[in-house]
ZAMAR-87058 format. One record per residue (C-alpha): residue number from 1; x, z, y. Coordinates in pm, whole numbers, plus 32768, in hexadecimal, padded with zeros to 4 digits. Each point is the difference from the previous one (the first is absolute). Example, Ala and Ser with C-alpha at 12.3 -4.5 7.8 and 13.67 -1.06 7.14 Angstrom:
// residues 2
<rec><i>1</i><u>84CE</u><w>830C</w><v>7E3E</v></rec>
<rec><i>2</i><u>8089</u><w>7FBE</w><v>8158</v></rec>
***
This chain:
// residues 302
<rec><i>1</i><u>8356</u><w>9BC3</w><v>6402</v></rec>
<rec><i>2</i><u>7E93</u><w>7F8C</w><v>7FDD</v></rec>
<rec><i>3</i><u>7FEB</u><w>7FEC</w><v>816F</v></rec>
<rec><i>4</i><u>815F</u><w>7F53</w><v>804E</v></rec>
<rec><i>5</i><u>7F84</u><w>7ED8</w><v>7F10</v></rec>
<rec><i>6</i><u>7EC7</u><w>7FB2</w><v>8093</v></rec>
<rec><i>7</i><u>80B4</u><w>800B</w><v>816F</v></rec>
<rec><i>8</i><u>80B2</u><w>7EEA</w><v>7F51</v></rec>
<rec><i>9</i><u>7EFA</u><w>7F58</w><v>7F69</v></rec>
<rec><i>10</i><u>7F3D</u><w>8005</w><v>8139</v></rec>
<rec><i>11</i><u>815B</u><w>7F79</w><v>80D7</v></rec>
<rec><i>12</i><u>7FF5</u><w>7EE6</w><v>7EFB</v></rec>
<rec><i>13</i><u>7E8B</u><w>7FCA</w><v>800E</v></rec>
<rec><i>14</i><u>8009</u><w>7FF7</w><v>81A5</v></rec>
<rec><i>15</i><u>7FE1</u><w>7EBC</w><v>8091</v></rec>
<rec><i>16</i><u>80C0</u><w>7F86</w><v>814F</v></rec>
<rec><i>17</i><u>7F63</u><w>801E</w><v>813C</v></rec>
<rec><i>18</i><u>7F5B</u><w>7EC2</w><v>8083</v></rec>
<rec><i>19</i><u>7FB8</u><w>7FA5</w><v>7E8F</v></rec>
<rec><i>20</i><u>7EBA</u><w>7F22</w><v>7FE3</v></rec>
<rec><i>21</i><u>7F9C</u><w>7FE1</w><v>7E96</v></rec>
<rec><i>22</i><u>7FCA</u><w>7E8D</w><v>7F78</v></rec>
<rec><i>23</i><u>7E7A</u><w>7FFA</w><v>7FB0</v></rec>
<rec><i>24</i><u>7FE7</u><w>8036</w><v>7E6F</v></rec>
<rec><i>25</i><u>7F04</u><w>7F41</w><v>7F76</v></rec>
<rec><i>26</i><u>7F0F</u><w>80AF</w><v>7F5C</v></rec>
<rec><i>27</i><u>7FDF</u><w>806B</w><v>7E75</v></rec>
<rec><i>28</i><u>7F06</u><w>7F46</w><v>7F4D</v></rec>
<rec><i>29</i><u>7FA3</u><w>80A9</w><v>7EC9</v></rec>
<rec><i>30</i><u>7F8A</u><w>7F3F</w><v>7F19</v></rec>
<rec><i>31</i><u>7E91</u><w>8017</w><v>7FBA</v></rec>
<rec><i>32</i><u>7F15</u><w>7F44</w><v>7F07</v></rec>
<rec><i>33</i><u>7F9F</u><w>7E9F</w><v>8091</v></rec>
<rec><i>34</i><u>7EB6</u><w>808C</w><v>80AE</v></rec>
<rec><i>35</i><u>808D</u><w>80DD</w><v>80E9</v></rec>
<rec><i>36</i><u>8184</u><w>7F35</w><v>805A</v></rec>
<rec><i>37</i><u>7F1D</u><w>7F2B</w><v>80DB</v></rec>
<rec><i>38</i><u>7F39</u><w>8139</w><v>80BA</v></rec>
<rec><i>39</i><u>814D</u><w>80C6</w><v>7FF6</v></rec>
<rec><i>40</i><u>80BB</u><w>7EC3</w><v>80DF</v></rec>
<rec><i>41</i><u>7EDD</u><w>7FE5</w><v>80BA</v></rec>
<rec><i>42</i><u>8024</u><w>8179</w><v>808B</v></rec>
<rec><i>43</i><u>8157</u><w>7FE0</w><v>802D</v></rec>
<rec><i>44</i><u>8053</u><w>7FF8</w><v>817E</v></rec>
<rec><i>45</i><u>8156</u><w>7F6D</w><v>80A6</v></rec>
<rec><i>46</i><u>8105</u><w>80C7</w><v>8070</v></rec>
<rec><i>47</i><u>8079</u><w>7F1E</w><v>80FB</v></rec>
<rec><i>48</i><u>7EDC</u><w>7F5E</w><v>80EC</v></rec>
<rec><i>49</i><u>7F89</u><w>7EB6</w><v>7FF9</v></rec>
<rec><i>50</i><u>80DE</u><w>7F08</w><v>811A</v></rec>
<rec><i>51</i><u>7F04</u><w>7F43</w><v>80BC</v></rec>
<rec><i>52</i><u>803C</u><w>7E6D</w><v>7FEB</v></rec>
<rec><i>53</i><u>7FA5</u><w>7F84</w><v>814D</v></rec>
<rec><i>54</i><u>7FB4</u><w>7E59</w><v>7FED</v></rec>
<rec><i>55</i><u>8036</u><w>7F50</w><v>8132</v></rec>
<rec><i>56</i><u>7F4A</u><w>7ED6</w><v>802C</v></rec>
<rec><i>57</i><u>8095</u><w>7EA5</w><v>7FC7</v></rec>
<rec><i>58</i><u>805C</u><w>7F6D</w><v>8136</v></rec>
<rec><i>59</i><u>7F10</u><w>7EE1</w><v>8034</v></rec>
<rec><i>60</i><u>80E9</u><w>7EA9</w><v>8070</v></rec>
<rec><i>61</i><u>7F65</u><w>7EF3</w><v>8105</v></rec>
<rec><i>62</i><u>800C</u><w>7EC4</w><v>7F67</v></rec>
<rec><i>63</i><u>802C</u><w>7F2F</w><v>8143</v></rec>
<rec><i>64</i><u>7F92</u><w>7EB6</w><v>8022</v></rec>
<rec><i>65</i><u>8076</u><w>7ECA</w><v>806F</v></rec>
<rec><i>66</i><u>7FB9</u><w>7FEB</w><v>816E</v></rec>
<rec><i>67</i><u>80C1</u><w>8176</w><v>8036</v></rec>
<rec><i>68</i><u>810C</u><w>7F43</w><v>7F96</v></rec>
<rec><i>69</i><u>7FF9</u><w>7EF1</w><v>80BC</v></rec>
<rec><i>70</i><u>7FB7</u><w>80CA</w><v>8130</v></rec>
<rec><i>71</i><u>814D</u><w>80C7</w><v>7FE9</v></rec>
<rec><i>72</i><u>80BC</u><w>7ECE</w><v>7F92</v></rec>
<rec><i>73</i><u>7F79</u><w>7F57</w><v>8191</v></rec>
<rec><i>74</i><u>8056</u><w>8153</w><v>80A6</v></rec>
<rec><i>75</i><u>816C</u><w>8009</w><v>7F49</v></rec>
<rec><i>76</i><u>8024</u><w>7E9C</w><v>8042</v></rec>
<rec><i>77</i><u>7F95</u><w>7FF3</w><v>816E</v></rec>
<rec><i>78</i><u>80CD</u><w>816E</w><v>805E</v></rec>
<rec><i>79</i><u>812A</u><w>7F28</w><v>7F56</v></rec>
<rec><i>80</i><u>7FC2</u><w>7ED6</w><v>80C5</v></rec>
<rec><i>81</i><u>7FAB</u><w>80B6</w><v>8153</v></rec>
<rec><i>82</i><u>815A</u><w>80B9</w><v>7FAD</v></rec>
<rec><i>83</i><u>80A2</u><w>7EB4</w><v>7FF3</v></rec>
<rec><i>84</i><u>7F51</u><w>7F84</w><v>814B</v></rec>
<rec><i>85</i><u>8091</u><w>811F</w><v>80CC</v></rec>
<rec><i>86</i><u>816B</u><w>7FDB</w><v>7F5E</v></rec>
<rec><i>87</i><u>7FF0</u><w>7E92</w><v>8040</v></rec>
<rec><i>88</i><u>7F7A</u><w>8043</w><v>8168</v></rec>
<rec><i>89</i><u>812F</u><w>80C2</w><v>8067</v></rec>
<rec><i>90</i><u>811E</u><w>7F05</w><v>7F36</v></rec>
<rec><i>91</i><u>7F52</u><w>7F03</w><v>8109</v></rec>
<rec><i>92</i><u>7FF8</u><w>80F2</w><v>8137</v></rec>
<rec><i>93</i><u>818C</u><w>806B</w><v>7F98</v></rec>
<rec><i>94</i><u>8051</u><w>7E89</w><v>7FEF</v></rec>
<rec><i>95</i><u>7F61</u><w>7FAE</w><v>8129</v></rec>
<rec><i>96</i><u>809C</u><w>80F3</w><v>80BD</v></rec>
<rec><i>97</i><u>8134</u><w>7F9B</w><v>7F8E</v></rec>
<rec><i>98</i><u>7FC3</u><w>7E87</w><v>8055</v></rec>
<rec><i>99</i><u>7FE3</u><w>8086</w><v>8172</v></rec>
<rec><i>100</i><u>8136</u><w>809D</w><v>7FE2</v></rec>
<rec><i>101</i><u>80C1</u><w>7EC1</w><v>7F84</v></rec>
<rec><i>102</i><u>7F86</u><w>7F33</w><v>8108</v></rec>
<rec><i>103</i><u>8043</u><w>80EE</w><v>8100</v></rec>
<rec><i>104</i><u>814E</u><w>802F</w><v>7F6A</v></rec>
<rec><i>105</i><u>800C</u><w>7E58</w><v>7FE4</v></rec>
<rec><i>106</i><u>7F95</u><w>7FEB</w><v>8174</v></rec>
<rec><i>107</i><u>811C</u><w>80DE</w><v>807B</v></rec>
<rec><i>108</i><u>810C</u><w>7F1E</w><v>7F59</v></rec>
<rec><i>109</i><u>7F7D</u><w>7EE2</w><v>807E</v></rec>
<rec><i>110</i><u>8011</u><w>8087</w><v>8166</v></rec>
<rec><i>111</i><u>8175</u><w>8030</w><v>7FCB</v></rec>
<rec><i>112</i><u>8032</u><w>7EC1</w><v>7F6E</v></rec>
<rec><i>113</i><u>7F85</u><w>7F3D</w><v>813C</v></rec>
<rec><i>114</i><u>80E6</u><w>80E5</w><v>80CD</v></rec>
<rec><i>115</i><u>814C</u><w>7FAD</w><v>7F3D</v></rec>
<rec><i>116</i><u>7F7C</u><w>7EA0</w><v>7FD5</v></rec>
<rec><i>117</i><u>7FF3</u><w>7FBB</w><v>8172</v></rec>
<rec><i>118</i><u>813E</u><w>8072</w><v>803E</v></rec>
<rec><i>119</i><u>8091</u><w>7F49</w><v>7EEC</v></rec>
<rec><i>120</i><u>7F45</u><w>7EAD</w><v>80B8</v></rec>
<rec><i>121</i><u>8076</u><w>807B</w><v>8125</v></rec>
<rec><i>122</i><u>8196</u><w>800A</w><v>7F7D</v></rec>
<rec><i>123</i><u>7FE0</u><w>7EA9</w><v>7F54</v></rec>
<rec><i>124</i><u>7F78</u><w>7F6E</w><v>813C</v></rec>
<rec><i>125</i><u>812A</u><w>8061</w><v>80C9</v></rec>
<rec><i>126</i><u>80BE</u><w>7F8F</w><v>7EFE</v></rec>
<rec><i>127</i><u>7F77</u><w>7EAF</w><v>801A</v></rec>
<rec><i>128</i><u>8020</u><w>801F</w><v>813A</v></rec>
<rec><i>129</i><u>8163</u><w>8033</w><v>7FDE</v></rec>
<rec><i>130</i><u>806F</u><w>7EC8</w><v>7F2E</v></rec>
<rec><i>131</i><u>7F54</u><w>7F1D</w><v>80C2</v></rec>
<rec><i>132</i><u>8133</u><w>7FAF</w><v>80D7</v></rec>
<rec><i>133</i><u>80DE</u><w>7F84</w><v>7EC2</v></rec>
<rec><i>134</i><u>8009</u><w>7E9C</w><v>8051</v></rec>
<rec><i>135</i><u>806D</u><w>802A</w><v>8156</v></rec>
<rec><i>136</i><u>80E0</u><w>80FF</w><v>7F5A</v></rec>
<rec><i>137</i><u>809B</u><w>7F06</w><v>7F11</v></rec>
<rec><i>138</i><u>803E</u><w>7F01</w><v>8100</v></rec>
<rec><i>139</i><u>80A2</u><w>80F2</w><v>80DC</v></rec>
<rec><i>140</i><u>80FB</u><w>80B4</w><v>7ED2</v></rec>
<rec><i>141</i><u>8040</u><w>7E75</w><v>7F48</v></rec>
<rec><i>142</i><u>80A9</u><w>7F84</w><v>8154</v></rec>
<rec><i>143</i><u>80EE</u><w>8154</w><v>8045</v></rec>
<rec><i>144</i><u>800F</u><w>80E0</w><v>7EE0</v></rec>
<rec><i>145</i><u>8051</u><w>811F</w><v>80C9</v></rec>
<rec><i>146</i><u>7ED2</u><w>7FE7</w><v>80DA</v></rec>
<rec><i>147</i><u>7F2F</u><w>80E3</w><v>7F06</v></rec>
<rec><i>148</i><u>7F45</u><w>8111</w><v>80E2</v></rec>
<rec><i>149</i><u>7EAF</u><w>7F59</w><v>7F90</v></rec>
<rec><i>150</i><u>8060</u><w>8061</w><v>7ED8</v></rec>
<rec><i>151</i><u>7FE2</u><w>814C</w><v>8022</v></rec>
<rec><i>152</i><u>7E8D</u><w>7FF9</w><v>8039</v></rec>
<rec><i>153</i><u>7FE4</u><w>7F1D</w><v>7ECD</v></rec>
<rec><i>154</i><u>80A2</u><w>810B</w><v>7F23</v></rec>
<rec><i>155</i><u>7F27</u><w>8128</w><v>807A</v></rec>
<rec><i>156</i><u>7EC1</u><w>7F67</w><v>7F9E</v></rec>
<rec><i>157</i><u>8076</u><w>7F67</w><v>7EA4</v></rec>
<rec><i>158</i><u>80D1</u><w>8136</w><v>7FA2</v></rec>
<rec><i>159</i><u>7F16</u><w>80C8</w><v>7F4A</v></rec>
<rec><i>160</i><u>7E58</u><w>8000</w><v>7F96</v></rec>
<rec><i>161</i><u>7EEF</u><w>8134</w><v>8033</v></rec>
<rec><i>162</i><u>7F60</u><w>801E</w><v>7EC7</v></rec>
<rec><i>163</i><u>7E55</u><w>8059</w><v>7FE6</v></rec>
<rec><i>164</i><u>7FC9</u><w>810A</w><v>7F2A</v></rec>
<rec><i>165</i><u>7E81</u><w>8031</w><v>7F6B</v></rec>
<rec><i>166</i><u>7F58</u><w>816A</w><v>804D</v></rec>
<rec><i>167</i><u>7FBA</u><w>802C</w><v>7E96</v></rec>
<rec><i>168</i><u>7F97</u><w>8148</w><v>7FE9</v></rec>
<rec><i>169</i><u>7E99</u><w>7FD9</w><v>7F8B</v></rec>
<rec><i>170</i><u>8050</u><w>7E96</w><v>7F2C</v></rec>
<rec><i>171</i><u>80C5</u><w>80FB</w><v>7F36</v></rec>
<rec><i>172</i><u>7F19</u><w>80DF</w><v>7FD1</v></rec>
<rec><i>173</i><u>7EFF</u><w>7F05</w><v>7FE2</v></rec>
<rec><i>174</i><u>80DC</u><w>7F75</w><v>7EBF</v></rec>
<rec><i>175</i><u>8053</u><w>811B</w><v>7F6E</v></rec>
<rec><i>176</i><u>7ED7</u><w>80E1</w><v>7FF7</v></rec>
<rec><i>177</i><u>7F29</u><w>7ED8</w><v>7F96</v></rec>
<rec><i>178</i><u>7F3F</u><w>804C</w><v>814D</v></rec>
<rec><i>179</i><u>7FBA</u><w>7E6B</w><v>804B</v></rec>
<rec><i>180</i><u>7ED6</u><w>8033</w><v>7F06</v></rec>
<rec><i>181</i><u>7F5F</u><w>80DB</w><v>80FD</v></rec>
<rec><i>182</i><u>800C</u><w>7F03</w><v>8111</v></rec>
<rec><i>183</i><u>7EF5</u><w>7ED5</w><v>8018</v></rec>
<rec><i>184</i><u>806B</u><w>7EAC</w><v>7F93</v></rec>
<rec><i>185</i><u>8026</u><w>7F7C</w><v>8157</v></rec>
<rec><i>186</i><u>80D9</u><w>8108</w><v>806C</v></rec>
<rec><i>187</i><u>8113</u><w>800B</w><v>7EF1</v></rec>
<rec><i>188</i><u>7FFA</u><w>7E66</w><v>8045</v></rec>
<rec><i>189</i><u>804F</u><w>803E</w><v>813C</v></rec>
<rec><i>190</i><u>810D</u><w>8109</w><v>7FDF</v></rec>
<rec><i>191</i><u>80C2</u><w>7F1D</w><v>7EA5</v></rec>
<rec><i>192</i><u>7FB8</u><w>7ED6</w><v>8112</v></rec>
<rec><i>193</i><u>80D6</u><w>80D3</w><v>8109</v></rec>
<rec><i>194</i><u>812F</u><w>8071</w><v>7EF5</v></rec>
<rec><i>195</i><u>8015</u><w>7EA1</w><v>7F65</v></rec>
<rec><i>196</i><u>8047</u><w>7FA1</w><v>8158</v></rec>
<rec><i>197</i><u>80EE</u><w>810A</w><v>803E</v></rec>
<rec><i>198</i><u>80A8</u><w>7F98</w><v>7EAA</v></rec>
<rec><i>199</i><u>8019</u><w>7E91</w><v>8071</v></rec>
<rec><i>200</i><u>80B8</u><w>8074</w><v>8141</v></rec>
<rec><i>201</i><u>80E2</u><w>80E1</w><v>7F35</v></rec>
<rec><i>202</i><u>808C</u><w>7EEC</w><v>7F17</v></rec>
<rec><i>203</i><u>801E</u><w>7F22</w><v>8118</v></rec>
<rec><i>204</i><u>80D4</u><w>80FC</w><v>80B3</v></rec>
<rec><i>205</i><u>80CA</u><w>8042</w><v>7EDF</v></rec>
<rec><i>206</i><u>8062</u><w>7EA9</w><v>7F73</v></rec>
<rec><i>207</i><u>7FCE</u><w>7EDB</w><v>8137</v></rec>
<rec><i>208</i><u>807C</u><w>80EA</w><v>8105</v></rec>
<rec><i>209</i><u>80DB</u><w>80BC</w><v>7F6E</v></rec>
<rec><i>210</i><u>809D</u><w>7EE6</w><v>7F8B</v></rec>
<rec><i>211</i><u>803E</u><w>7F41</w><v>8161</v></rec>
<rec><i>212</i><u>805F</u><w>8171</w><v>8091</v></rec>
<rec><i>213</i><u>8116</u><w>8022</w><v>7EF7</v></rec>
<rec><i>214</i><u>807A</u><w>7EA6</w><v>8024</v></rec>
<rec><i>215</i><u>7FFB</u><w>7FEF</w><v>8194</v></rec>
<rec><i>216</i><u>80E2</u><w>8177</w><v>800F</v></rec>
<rec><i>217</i><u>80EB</u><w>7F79</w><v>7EE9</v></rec>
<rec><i>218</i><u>806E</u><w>7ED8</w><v>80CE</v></rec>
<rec><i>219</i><u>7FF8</u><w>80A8</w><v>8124</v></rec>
<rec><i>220</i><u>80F7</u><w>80E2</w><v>7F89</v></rec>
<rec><i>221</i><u>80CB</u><w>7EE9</w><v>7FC4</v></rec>
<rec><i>222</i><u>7FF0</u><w>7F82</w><v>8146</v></rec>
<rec><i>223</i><u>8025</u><w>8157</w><v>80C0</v></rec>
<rec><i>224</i><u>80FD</u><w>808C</w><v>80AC</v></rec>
<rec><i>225</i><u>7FCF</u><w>8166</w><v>7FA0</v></rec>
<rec><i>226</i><u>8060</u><w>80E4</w><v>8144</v></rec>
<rec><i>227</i><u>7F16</u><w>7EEC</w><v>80B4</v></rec>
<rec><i>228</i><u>7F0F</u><w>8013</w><v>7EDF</v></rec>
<rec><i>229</i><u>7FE8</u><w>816F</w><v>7FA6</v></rec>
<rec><i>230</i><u>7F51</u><w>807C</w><v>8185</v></rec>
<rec><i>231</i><u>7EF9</u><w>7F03</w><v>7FCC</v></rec>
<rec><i>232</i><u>7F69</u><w>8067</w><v>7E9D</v></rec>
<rec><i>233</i><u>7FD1</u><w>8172</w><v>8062</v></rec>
<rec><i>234</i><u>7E68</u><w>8029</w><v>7FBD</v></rec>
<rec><i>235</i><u>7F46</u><w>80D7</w><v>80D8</v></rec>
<rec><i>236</i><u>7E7D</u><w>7FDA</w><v>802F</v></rec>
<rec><i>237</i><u>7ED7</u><w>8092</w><v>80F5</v></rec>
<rec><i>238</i><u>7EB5</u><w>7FB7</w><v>7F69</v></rec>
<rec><i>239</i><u>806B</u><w>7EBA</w><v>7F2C</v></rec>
<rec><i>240</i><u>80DD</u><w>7F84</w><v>8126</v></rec>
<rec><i>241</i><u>8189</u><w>7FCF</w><v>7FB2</v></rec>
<rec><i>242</i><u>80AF</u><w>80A2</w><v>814E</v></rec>
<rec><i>243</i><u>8159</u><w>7FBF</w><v>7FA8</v></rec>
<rec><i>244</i><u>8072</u><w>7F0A</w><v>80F5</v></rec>
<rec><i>245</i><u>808A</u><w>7E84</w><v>7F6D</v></rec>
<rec><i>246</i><u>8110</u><w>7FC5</w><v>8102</v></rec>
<rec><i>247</i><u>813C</u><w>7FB3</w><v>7F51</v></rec>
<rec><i>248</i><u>8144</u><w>8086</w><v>8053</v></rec>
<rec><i>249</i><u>80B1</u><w>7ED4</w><v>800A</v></rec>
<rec><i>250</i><u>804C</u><w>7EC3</w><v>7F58</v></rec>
<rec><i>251</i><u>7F19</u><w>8050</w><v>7E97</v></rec>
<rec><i>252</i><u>80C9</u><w>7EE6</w><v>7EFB</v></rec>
<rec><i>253</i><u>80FF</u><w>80A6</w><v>7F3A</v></rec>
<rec><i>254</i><u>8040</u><w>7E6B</w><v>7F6E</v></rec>
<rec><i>255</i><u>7FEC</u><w>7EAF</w><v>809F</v></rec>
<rec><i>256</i><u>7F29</u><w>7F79</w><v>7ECC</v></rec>
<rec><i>257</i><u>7F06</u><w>7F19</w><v>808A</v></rec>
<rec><i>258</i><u>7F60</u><w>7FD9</w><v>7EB4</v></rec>
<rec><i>259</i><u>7FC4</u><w>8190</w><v>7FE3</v></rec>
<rec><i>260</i><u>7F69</u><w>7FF2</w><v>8145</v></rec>
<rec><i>261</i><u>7F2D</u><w>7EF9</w><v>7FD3</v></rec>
<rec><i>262</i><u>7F75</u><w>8091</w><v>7EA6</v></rec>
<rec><i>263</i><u>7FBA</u><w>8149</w><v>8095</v></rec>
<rec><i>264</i><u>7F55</u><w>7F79</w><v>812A</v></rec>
<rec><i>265</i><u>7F2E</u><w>7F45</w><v>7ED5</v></rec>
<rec><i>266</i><u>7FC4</u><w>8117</w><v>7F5E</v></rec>
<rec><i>267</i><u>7F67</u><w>80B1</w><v>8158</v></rec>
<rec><i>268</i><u>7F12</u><w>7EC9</w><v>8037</v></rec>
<rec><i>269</i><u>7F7C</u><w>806E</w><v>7E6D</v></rec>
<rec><i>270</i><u>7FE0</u><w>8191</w><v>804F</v></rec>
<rec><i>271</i><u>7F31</u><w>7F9B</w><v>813D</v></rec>
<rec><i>272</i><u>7EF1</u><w>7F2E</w><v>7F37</v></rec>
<rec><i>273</i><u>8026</u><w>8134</w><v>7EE6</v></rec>
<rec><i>274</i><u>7FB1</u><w>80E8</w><v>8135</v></rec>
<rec><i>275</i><u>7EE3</u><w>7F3F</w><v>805D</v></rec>
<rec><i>276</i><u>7F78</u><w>7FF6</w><v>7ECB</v></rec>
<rec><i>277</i><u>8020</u><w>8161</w><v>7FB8</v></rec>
<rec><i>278</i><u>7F82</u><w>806F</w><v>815F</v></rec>
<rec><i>279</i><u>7EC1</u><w>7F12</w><v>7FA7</v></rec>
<rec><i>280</i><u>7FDA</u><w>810C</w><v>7E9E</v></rec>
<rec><i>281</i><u>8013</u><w>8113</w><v>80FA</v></rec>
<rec><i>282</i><u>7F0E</u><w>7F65</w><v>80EF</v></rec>
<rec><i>283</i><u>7F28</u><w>7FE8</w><v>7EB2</v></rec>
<rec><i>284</i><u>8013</u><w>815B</w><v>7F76</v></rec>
<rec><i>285</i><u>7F9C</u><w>8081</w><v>817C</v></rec>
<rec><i>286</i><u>7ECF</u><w>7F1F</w><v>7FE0</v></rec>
<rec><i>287</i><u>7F8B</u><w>8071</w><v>7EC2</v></rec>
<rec><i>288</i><u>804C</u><w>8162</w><v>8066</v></rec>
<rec><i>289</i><u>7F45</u><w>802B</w><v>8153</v></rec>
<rec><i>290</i><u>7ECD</u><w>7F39</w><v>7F06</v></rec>
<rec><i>291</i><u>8015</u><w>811A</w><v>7F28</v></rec>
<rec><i>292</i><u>8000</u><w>810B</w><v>810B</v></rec>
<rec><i>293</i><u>7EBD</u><w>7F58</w><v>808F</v></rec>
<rec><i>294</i><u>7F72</u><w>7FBE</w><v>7ECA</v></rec>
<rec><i>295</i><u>8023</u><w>8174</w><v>7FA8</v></rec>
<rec><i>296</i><u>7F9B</u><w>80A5</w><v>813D</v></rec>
<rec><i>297</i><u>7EC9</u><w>7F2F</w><v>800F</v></rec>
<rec><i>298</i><u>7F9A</u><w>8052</w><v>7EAB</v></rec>
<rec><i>299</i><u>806C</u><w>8171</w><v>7FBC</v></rec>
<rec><i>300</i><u>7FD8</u><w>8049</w><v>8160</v></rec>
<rec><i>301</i><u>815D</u><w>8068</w><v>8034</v></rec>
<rec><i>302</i><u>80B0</u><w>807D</w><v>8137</v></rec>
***
């Protein structure tokens, strides 16, 4: 029995593996005042001492005044050389594209000149045409049926050619805001060039328009409209009319002399209109082929 209780007390008493006792501190008995201070004194640590390692206070630079104001020139001038460079290539980019509007500006005018020629060209023949109206008049007044130089008279006052501006880069030009990248002289030149164009254009749509509209209307008063009809068929070869003006037969539909005698009236107006507006033409070529030069010379264009 003795031995099954101690087996017990010693299962109670056994301490888990891995167990690390807690240092106890130690008993200090207490001894008369002379020897508590010699007894502490012996008394030795169960647990060693940690060493306290002191690091030494970082010493700061205190700079001064002109290490400032060095880094404040290099920051400045890397800033400043940064915004040389990036201003460098905004000019080069603009520049190129300055070459490319002209070049772009030169083409147009080259096809201006063409279709500007021919348009000369058409209103000369036209001219050309009407200059016979007097004898014409004489010759229809006396016999109204004697009206084959009529015929010529209607193809030459039947219809117009209108000029239309190659405005390709003046659009673009507007637009994009790209006249700012041209030099003064040139954008006077090229707003020179479309006021000029702009002129022409209400000229062509009010004054000549007008005497167009007002010569067909009384001509289709006049007309005989099987006689009429062959003659205002439009065909054209390079700004030339090719439909022929040789009448069919007797062209009055009506034996009103006072008809006849306003639209002959109103053919002696589209003539000086068609002067006028071949003298625009004549104009806008001029300017034109002074641009072309005017380029070439000075961008060295081809």
């Amino acid at each position: 029995m003795k031995d099954k209780k101690k087996k017990k007390h010693k299962k109670k008493n056994k301490k888990p593996q891995g167990f690390i006792p807690y240092p106890v501190a130690p008993v200090i008995e207490r001894q008369p005042s002379g020897h508590h201070e010699q007894q502490i004194s012996n008394l030795k640590p169960e647990t060693p001492y940690m060493e306290v390692h002191k690091h030494p206070h970082h010493v700061t630079h205190k700079k001064k005044w002109p290490e400032y104001l060095l880094e404040f020139l290099m920051l400045f001038l890397a800033v400043f050389l940064g915004f040389l460079a990036e201003n460098f290539r905004e000019h080069q980019v603009e520049k190129e594209k300055e070459k490319q509007y002209i070049q772009s500006l030169y083409e147009d005018l080259q096809a201006d000149t063409l279709r500007l020629g021919l348009l000369i060209n058409y209103d000369r023949d036209k001219i050309a045409g009407l200059s016979n109206m007097m004898t014409c008049y004489d010759t229809v007044t006396k016999n109204l049926k004697s009206t084959s130089c009529m015929g010529i008279l209607i193809k030459h006052s039947k219809t117009n050619a209108a000029f239309q501006l190659s405005d390709r880069t003046l659009r673009q030009l507007t637009n994009a805001g790209g006249f700012r990248l041209l030099n003064k002289e040139d954008a006077d030149s090229i707003l020179a060039y479309e006021n000029s164009y702009k002129r022409y254009q209400n000229f062509e749509a009010t004054v000549f328009q007008t005497a167009q509209d007002n010569l067909r209307n009384t001509l289709n008063q006049l007309a005989d409209f099987k006689v009429n009809a062959p003659v205002q068929n439009f065909t054209t070869a390079l700004g030339v009319d090719t439909a022929s003006g040789k009448l069919r037969g007797p062209l009055l539909f009506t034996e009103d002399r006072v008809l006849l005698n306003k639209w002959f009236n109103e053919l002696a107006l589209y003539l000086r209109v068609t002067n006028g507006q071949q003298n625009i033409l004549t104009g806008l070529k001029t300017k034109a082929t002074g641009l072309i030069e005017y380029y070439r010379d000075k961008y060295h264009l081809e």
